[in-house]
Structure formats: structure tokens, C-alpha cells
PQR file of N, CA, C, O and H, with PARSE charges and radii, in Angstrom:
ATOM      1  N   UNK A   1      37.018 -14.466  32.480 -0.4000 1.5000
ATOM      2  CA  UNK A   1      35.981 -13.514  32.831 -0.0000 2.0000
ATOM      3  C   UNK A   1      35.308 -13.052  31.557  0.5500 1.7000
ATOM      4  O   UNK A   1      35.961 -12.339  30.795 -0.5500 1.4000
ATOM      5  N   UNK A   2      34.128 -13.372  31.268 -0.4000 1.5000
ATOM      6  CA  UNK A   2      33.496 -12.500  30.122 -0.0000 2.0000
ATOM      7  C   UNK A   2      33.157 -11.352  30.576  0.5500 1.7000
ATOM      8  O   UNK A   2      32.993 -10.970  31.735 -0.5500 1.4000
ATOM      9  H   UNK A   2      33.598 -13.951  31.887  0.4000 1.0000
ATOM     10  N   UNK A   3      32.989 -10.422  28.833 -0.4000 1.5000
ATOM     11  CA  UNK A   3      32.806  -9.332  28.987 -0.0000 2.0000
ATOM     12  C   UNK A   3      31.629  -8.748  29.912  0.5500 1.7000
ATOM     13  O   UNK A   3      31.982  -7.894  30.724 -0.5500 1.4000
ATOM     14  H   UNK A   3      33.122 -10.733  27.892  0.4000 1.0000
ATOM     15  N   UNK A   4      30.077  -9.157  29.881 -0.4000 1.5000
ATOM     16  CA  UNK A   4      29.240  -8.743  29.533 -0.0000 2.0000
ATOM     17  C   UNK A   4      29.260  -9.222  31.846  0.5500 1.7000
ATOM     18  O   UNK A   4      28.321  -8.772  32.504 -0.5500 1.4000
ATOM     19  H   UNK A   4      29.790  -9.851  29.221  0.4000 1.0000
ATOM     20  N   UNK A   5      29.944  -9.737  32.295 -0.4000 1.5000
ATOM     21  CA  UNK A   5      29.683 -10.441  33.636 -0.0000 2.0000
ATOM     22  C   UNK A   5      29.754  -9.153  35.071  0.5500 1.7000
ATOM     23  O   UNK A   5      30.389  -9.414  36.093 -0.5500 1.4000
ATOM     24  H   UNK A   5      30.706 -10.103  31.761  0.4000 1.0000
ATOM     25  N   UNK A   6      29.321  -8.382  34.969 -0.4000 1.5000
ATOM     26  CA  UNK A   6      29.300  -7.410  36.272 -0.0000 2.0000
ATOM     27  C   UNK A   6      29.477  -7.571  37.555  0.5500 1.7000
ATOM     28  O   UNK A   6      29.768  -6.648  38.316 -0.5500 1.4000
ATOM     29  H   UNK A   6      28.805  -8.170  34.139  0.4000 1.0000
ATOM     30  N   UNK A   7      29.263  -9.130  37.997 -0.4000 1.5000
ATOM     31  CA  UNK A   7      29.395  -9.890  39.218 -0.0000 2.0000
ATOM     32  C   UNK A   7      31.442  -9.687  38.822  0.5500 1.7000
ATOM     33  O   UNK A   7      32.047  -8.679  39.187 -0.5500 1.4000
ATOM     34  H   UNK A   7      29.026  -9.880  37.379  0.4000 1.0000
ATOM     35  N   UNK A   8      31.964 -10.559  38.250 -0.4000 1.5000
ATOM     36  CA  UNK A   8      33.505 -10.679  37.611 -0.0000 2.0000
ATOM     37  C   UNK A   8      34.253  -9.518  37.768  0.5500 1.7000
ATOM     38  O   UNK A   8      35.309  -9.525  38.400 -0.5500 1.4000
ATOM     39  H   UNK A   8      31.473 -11.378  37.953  0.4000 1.0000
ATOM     40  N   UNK A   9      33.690  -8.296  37.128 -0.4000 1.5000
ATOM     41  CA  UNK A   9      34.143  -7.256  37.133 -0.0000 2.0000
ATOM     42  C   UNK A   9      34.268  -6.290  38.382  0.5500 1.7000
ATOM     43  O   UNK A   9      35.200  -5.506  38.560 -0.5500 1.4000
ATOM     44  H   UNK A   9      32.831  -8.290  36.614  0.4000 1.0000
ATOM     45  N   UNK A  10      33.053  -6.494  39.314 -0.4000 1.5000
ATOM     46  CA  UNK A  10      33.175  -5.750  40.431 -0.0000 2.0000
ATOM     47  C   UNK A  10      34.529  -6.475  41.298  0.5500 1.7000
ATOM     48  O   UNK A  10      35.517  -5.878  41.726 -0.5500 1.4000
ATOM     49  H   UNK A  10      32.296  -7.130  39.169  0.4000 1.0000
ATOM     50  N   UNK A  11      34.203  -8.023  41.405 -0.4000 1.5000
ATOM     51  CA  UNK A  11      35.079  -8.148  42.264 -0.0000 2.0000
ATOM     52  C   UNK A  11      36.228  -7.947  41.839  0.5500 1.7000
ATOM     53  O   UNK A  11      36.960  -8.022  42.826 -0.5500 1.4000
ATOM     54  H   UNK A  11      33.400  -8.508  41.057  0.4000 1.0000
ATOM     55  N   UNK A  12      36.985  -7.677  40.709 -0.4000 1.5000
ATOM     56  CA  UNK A  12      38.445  -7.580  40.116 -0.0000 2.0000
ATOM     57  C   UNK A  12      38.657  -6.252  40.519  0.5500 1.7000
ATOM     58  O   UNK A  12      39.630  -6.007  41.232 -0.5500 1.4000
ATOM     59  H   UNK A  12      36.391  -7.616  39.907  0.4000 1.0000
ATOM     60  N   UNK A  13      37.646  -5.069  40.060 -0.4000 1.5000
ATOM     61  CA  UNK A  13      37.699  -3.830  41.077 -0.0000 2.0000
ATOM     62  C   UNK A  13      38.171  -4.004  42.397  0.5500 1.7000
ATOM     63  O   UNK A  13      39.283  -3.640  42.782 -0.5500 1.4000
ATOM     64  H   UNK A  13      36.855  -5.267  39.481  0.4000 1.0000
ATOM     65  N   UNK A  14      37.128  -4.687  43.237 -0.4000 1.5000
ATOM     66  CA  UNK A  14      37.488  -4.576  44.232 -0.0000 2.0000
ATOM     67  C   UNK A  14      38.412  -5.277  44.757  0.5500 1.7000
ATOM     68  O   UNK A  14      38.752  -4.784  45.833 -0.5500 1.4000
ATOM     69  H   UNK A  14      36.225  -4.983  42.925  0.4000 1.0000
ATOM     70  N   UNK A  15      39.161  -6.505  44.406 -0.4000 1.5000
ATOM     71  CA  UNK A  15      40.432  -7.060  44.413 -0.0000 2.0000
ATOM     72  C   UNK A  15      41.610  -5.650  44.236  0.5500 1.7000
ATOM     73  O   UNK A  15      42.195  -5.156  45.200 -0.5500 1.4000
ATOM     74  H   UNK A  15      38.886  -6.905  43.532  0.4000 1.0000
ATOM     75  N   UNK A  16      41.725  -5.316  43.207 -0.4000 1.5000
ATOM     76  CA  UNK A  16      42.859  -3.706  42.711 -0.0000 2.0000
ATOM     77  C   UNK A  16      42.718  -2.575  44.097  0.5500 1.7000
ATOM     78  O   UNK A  16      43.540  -1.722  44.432 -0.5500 1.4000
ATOM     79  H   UNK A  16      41.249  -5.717  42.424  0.4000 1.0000
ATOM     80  N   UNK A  17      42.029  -2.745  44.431 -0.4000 1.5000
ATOM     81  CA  UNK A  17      41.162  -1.537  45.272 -0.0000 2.0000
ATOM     82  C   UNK A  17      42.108  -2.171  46.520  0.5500 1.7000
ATOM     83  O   UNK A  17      43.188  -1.739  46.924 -0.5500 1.4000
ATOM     84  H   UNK A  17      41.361  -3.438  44.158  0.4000 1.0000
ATOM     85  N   UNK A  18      41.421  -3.217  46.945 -0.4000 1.5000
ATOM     86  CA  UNK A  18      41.884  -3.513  48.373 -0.0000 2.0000
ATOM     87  C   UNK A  18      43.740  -3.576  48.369  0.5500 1.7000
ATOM     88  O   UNK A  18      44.456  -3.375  49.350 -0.5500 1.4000
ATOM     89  H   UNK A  18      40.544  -3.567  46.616  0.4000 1.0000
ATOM     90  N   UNK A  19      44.229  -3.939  46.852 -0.4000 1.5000
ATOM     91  CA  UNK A  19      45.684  -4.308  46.417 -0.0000 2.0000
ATOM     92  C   UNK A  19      46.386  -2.723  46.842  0.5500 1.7000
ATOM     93  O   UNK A  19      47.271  -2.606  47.690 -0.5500 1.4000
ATOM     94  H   UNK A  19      43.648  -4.102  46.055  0.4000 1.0000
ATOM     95  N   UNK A  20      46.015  -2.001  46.357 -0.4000 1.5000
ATOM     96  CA  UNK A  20      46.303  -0.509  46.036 -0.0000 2.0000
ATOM     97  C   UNK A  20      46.322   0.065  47.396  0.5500 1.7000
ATOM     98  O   UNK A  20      47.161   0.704  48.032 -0.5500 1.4000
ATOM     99  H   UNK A  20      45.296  -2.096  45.668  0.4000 1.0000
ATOM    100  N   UNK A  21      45.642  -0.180  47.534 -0.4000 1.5000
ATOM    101  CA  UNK A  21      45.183  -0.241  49.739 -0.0000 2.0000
ATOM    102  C   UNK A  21      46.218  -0.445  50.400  0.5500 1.7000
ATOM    103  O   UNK A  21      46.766   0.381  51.131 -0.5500 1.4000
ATOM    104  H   UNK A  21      44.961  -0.699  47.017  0.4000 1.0000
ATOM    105  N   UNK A  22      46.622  -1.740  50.160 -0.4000 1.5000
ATOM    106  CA  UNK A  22      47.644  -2.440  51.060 -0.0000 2.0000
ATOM    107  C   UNK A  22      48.767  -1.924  50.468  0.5500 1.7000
ATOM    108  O   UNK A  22      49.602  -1.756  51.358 -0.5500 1.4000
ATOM    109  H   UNK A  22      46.178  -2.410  49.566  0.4000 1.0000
ATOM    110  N   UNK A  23      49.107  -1.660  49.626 -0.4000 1.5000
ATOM    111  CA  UNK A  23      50.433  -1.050  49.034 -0.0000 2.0000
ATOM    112  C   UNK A  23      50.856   0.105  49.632  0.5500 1.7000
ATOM    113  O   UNK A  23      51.914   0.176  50.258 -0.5500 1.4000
ATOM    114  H   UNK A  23      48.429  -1.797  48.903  0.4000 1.0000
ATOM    115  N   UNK A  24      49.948   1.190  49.448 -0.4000 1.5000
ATOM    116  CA  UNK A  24      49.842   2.418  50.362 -0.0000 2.0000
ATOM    117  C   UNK A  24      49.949   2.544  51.925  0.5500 1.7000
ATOM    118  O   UNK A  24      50.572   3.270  52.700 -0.5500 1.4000
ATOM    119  H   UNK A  24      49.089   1.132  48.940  0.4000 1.0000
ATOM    120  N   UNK A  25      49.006   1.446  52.037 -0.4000 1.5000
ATOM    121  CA  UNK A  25      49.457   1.416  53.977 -0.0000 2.0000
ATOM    122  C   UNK A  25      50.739   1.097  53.987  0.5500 1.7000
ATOM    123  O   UNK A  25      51.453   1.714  54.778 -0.5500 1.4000
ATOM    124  H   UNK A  25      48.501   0.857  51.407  0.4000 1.0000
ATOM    125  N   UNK A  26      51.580  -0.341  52.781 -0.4000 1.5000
ATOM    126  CA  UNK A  26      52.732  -0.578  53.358 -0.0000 2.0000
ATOM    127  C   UNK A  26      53.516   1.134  53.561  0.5500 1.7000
ATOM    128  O   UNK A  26      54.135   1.594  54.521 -0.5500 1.4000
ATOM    129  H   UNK A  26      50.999  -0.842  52.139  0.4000 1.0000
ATOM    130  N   UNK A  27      53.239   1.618  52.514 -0.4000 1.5000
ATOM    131  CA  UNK A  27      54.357   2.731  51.993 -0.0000 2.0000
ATOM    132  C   UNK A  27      54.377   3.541  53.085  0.5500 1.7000
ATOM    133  O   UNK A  27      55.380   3.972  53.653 -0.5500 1.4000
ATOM    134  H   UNK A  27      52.736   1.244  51.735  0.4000 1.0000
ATOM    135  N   UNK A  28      53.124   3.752  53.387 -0.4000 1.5000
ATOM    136  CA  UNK A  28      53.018   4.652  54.521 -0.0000 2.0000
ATOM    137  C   UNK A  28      53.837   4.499  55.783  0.5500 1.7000
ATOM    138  O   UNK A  28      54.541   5.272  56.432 -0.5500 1.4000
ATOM    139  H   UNK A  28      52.310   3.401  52.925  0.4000 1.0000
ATOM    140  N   UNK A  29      53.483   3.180  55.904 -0.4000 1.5000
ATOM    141  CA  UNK A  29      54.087   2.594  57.068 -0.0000 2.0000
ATOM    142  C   UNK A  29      56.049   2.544  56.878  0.5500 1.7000
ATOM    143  O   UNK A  29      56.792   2.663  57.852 -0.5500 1.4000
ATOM    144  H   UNK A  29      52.911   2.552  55.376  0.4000 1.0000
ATOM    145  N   UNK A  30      56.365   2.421  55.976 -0.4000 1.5000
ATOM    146  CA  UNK A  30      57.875   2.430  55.649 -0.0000 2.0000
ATOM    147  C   UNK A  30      58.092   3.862  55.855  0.5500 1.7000
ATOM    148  O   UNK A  30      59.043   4.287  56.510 -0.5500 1.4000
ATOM    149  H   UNK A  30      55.762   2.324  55.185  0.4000 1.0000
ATOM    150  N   UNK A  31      57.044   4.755  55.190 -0.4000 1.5000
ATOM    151  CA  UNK A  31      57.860   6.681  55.477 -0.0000 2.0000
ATOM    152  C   UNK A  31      57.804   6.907  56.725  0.5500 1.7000
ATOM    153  O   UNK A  31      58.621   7.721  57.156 -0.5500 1.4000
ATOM    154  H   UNK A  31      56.271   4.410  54.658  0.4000 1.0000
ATOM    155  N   UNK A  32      56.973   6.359  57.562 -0.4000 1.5000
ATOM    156  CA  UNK A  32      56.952   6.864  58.812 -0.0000 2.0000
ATOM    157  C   UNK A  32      57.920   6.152  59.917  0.5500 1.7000
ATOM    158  O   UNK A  32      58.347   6.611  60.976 -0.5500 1.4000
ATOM    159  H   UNK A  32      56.310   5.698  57.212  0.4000 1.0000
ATOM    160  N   UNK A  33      58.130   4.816  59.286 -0.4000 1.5000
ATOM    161  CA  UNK A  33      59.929   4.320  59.744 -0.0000 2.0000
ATOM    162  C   UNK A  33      61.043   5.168  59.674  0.5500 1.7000
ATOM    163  O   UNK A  33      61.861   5.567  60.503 -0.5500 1.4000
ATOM    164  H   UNK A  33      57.782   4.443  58.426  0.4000 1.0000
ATOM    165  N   UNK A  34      60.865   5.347  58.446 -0.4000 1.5000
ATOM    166  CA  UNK A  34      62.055   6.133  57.913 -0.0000 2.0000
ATOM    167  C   UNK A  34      62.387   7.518  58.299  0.5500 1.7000
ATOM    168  O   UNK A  34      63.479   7.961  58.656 -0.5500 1.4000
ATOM    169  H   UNK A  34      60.201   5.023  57.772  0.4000 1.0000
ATOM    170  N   UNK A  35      61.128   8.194  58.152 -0.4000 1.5000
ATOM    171  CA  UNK A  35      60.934   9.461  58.914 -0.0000 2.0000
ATOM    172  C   UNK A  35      61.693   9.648  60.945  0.5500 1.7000
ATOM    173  O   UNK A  35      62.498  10.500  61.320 -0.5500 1.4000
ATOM    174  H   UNK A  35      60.241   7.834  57.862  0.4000 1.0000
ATOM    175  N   UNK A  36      61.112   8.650  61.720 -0.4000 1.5000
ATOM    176  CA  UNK A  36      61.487   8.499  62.525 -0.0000 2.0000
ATOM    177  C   UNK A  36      63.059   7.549  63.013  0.5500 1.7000
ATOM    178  O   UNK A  36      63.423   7.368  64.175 -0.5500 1.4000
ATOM    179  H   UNK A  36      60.457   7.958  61.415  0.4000 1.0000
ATOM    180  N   UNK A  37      63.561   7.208  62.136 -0.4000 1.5000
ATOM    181  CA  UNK A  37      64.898   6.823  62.147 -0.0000 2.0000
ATOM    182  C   UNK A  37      65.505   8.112  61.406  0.5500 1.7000
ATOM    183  O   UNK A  37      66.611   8.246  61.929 -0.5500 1.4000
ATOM    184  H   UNK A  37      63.266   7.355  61.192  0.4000 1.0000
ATOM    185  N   UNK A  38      65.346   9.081  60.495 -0.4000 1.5000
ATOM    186  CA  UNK A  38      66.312  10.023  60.338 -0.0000 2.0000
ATOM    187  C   UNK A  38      66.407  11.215  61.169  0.5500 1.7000
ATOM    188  O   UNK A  38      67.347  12.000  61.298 -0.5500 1.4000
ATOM    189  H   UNK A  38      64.448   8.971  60.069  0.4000 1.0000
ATOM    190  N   UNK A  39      65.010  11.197  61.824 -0.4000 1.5000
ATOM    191  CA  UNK A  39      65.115  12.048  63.432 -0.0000 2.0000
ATOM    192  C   UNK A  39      65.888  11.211  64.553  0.5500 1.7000
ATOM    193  O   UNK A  39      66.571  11.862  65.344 -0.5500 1.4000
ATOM    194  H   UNK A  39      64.247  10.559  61.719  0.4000 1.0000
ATOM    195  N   UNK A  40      65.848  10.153  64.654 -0.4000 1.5000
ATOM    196  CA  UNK A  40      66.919   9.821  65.628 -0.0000 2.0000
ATOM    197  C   UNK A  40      68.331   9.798  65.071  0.5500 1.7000
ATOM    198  O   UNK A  40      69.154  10.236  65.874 -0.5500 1.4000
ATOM    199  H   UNK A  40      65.293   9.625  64.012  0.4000 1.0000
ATOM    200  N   UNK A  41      68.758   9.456  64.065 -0.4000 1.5000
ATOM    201  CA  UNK A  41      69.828   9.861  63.314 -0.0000 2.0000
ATOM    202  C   UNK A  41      70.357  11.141  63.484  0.5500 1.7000
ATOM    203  O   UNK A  41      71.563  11.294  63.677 -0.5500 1.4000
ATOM    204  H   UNK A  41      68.089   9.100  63.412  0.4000 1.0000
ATOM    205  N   UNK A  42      69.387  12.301  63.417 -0.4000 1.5000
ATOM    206  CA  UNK A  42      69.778  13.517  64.000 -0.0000 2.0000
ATOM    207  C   UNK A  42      69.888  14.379  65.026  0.5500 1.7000
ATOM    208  O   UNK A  42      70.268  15.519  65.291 -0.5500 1.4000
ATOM    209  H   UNK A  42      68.407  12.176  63.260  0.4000 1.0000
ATOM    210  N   UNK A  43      69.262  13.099  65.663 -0.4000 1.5000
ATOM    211  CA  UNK A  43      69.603  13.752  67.509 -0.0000 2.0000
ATOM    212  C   UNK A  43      71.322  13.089  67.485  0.5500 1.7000
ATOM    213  O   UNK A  43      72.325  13.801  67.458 -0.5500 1.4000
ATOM    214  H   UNK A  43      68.953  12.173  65.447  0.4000 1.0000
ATOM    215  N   UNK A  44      71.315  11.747  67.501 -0.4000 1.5000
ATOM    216  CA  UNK A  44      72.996  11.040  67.566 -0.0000 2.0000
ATOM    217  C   UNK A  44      73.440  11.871  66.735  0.5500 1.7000
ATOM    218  O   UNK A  44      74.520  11.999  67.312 -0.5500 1.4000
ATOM    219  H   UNK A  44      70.500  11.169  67.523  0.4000 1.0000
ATOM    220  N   UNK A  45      73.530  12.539  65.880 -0.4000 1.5000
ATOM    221  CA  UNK A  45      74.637  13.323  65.277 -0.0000 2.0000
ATOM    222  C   UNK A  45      74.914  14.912  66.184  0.5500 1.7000
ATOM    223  O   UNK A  45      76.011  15.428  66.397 -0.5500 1.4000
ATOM    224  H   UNK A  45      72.653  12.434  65.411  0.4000 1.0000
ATOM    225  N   UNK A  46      73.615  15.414  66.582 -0.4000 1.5000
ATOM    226  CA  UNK A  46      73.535  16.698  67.176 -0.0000 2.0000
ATOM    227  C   UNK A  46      73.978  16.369  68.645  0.5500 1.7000
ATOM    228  O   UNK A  46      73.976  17.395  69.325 -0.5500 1.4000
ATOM    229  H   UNK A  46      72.724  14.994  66.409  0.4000 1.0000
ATOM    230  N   UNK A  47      74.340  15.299  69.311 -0.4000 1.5000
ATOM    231  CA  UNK A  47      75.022  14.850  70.592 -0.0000 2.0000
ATOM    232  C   UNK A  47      76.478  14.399  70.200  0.5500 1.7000
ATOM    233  O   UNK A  47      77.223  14.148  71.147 -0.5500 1.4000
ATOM    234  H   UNK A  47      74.342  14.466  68.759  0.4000 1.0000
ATOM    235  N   UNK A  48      76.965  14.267  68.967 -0.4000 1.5000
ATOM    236  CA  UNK A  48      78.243  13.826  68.404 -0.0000 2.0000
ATOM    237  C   UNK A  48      78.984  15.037  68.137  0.5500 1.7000
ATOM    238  O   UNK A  48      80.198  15.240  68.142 -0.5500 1.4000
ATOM    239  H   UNK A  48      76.360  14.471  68.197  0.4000 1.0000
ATOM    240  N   UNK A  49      77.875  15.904  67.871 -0.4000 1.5000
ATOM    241  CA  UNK A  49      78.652  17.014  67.801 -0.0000 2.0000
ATOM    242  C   UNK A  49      79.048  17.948  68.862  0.5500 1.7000
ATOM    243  O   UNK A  49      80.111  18.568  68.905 -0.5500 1.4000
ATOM    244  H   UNK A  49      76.888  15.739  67.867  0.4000 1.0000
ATOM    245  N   UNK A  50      78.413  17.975  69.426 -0.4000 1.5000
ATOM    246  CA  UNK A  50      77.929  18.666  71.285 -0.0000 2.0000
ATOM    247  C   UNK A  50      79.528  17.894  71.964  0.5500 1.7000
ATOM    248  O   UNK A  50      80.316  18.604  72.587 -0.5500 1.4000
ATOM    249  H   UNK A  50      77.550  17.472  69.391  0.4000 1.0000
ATOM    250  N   UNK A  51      79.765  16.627  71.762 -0.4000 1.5000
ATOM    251  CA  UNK A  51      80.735  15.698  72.504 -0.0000 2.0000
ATOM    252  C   UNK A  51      81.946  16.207  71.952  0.5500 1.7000
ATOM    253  O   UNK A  51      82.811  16.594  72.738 -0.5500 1.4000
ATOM    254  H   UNK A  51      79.125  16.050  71.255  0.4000 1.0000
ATOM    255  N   UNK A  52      82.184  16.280  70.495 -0.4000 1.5000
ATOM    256  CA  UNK A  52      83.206  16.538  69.714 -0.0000 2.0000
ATOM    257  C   UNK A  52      83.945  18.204  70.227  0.5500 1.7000
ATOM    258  O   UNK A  52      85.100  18.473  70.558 -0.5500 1.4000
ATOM    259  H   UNK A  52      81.482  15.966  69.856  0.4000 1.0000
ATOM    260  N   UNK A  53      82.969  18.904  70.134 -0.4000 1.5000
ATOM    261  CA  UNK A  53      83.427  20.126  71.083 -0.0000 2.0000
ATOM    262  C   UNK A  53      83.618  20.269  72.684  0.5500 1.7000
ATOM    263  O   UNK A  53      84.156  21.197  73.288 -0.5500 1.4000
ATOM    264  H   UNK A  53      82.031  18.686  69.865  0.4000 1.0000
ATOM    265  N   UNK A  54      83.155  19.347  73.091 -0.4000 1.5000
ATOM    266  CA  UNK A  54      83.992  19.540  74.463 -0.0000 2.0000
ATOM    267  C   UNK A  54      84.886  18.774  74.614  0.5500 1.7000
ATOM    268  O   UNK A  54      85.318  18.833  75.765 -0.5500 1.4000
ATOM    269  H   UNK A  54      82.718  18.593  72.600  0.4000 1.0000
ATOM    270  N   UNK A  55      85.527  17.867  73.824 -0.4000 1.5000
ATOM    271  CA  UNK A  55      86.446  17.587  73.632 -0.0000 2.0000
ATOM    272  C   UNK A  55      87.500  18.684  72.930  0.5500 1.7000
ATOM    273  O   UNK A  55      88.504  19.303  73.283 -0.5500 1.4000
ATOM    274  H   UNK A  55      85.177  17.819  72.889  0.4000 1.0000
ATOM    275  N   UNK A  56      86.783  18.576  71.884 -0.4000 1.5000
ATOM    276  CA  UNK A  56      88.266  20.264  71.518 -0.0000 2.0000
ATOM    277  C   UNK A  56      88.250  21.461  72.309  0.5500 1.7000
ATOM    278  O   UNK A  56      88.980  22.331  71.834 -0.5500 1.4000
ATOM    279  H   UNK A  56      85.967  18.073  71.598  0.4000 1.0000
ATOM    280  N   UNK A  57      87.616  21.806  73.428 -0.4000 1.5000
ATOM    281  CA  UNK A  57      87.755  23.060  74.417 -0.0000 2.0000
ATOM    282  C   UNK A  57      88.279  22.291  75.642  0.5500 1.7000
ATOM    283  O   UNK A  57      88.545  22.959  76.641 -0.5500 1.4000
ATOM    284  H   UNK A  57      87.023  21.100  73.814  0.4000 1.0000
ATOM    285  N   UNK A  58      88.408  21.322  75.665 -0.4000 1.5000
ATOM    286  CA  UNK A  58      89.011  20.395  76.499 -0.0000 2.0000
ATOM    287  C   UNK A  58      90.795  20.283  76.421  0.5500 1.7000
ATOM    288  O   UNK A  58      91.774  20.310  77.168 -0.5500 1.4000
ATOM    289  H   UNK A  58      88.192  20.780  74.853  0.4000 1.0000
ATOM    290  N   UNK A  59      90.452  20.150  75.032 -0.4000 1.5000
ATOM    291  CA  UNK A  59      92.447  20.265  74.613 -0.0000 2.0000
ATOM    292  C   UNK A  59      92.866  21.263  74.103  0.5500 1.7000
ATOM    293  O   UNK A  59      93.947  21.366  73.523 -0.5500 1.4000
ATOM    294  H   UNK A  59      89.657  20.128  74.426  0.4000 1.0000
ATOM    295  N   UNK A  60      91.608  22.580  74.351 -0.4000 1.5000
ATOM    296  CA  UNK A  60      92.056  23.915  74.309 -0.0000 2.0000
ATOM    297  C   UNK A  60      92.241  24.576  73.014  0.5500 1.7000
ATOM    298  O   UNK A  60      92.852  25.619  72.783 -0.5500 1.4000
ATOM    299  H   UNK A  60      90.730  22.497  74.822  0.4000 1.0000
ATOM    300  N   UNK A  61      91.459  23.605  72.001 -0.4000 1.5000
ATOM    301  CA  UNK A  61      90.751  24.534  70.608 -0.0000 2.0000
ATOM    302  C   UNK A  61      90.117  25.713  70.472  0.5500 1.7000
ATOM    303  O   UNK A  61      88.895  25.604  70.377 -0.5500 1.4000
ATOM    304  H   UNK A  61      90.963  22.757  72.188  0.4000 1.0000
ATOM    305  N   UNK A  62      90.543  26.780  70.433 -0.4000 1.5000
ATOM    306  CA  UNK A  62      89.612  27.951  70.703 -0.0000 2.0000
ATOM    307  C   UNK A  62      88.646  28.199  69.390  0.5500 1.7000
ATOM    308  O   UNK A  62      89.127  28.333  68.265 -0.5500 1.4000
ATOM    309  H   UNK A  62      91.536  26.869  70.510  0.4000 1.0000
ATOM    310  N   UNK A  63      87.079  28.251  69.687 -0.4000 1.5000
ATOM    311  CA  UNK A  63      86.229  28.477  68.604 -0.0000 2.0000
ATOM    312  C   UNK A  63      86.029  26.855  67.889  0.5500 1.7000
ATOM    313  O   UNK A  63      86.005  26.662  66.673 -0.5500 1.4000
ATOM    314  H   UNK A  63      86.689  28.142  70.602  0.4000 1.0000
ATOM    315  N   UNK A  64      85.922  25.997  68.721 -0.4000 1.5000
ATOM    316  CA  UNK A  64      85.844  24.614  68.224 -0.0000 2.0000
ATOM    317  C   UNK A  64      84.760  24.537  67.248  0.5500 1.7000
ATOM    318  O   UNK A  64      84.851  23.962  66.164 -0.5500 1.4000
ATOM    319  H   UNK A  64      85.941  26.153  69.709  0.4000 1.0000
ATOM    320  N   UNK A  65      83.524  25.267  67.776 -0.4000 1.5000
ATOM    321  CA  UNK A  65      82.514  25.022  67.010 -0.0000 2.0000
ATOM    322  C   UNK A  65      82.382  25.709  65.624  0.5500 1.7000
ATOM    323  O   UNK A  65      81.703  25.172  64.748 -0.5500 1.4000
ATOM    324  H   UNK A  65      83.449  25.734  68.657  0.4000 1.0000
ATOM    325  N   UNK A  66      82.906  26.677  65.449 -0.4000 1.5000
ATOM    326  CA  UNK A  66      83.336  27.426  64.427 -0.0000 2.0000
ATOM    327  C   UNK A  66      84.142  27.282  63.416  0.5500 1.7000
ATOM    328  O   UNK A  66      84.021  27.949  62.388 -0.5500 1.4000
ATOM    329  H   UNK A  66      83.457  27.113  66.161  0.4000 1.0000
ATOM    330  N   UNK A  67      85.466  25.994  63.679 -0.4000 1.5000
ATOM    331  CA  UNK A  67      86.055  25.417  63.008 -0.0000 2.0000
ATOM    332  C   UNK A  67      85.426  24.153  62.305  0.5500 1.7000
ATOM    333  O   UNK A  67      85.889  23.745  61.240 -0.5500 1.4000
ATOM    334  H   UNK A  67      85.564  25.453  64.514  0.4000 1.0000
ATOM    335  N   UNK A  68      84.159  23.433  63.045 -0.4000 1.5000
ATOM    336  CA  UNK A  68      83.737  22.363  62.476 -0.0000 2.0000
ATOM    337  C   UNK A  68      82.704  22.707  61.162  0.5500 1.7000
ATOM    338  O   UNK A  68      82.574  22.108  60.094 -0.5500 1.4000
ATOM    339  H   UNK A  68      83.783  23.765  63.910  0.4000 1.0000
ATOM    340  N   UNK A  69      82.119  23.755  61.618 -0.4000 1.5000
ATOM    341  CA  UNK A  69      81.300  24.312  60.101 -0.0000 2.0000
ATOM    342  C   UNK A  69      82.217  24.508  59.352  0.5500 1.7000
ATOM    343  O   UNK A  69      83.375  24.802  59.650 -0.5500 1.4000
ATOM    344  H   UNK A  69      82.225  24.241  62.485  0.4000 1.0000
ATOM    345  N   UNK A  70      81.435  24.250  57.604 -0.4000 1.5000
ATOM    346  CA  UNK A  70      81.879  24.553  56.970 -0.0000 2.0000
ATOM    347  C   UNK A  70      81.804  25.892  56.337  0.5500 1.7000
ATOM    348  O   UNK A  70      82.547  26.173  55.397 -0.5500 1.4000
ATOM    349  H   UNK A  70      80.494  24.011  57.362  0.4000 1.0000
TER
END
């Protein structure tokens, strides 16, 4: 590419441009995976825990839920 070529240069801009683009959508697209797998992650844990105590008031743990916090 010579210096002085403005045709060369735009499109290398706009090559970076569209690159930078697609990078970002990927990223985007991965946080909003991720985002929505650590909300379902925290429903299965907030039903693991819900289960875990009626199981210990079941075998007659008194204050089950109170013992599992820390």
C-alpha cells in the first residue's frame, strides 16, 4: 500500500472497522450467554436449596435453613 493512496487506506479502515464490529458482536453475544446461564445456574441452586430443606424438616432438623447459612 503506498503512502500517498486514499482508495488503500479507506478500505484498510474500513476492513479494522467491520473486524472490531464482529469482535464486539461476538463478545456481546458470549456475555449474554453467559449472563443467561448464570441466571439459570441460580434458579438450580435456589431449588437445591428449597429441596435440601425439606429434606432436613423432613428428618426433623429444626431451623434447617438457618443452619445452612453461613
Amino acid at each position: 500500500m503506498a503512502d500517498g493512496d486514499p482508495h488503500s487506506a479507506r478500505e484498510l479502515a474500513q476492513f479494522a472497522e467491520n473486524l472490531l464490529q464482529q469482535v464486539h458482536d461476538n463478545f456481546q453475544a458470549l456475555a449474554d450467554k453467559l449472563t443467561l446461564r448464570m441466571e439459570d445456574m441460580g434458579e438450580h441452586i435456589d431449588d437445591l436449596e428449597k429441596h435440601v430443606n425439606g429434606l432436613l424438616t423432613q428428618a426433623g432438623v429444626q431451623n434447617a435453613s438457618e443452619e445452612l447459612t453461613p
